[in-house]
N, C-alpha and C positions, 0 to 999 in steps of 0.2 A: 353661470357656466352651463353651457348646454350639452350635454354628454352625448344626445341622442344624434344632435343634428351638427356636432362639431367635425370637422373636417382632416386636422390630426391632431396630434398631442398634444398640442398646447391647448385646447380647449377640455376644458371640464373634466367629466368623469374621465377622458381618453387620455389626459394629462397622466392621471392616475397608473395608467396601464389598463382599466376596465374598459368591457365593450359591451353593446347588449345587441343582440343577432335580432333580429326582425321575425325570424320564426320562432320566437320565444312567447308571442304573442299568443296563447292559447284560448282566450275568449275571444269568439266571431264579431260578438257585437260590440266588444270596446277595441278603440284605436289609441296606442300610445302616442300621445301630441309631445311630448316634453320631459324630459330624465335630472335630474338638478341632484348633486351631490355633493356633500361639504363634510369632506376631515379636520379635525380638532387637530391644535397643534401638542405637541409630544408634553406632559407627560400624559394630558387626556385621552383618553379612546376608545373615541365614539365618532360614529359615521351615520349622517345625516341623508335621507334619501330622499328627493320629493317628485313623485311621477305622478303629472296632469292628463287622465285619459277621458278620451273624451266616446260617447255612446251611440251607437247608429239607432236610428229609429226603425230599421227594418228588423228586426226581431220583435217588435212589439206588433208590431204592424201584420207579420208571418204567423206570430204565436196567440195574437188576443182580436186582434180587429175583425182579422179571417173566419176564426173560426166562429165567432158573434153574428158574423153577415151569414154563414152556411147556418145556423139557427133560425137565426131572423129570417132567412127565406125559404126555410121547411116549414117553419109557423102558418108562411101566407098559403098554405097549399091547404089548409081548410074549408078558404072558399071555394076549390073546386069541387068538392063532398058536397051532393046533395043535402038539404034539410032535412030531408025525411032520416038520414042516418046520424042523427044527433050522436050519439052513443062512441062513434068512429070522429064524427070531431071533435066533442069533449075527448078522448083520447091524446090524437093528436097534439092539441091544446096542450094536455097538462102531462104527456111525454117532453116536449120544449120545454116549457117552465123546469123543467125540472133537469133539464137539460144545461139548458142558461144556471141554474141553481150550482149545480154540480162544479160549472166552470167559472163561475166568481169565486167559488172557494178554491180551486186548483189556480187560478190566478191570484189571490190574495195570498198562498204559501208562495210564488215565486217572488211577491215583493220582499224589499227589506221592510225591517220595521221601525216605526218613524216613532 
């Protein structure tokens, strides 16, 4: 029984009396696909919920790829530094690296943990 996507009462959760508002949705990057809900009959009670969301890939894309490329392309900007100013692009160099460093850790606290 599909709560989400049923059309009136006699389907699923809507049977029930329950509705679930579309703006209830508060994370960007997940989309509720499907709402599945099953009551126990009397004297039990307990309610069963099972909602399948599914993940955009544009937050990752926005939040990790982006900002990897805007590294990775201030890095290449040492070859434009003369040789003779070693000093300024070991700088450069190892401001990135440590750049990149900073942000595999601030991306490894957004994951879960597996």
């Amino acid at each position: 029984p599909e709560g989400l996507n049923g059309h009136d009462k006699k389907h699923g959760l809507r049977r029930m009396g329950h509705t679930v508002k579309m703006q209830a949705e508060r994370l960007a990057d997940f989309k509720i696909q499907s709402l599945m809900g099953l009551r126990s009959e009397l004297p039990d009670r307990w309610y069963e919920v099972r909602i399948i969301v599914e993940r955009s890939p544009g937050h990752a894309v926005r939040n990790v790829a982006v900002p990897c490329l805007v590294i990775l392309t201030f890095s290449f900007t040492i070859y434009a530094i003369p040789m003779s100013e070693l000093g300024s692009r070991l700088e450069n160099t190892a401001t990135c690296l440590l750049a990149m460093m900073a942000f595999q850790g601030v991306v490894n606290e957004m994951l879960p943990p597996v």
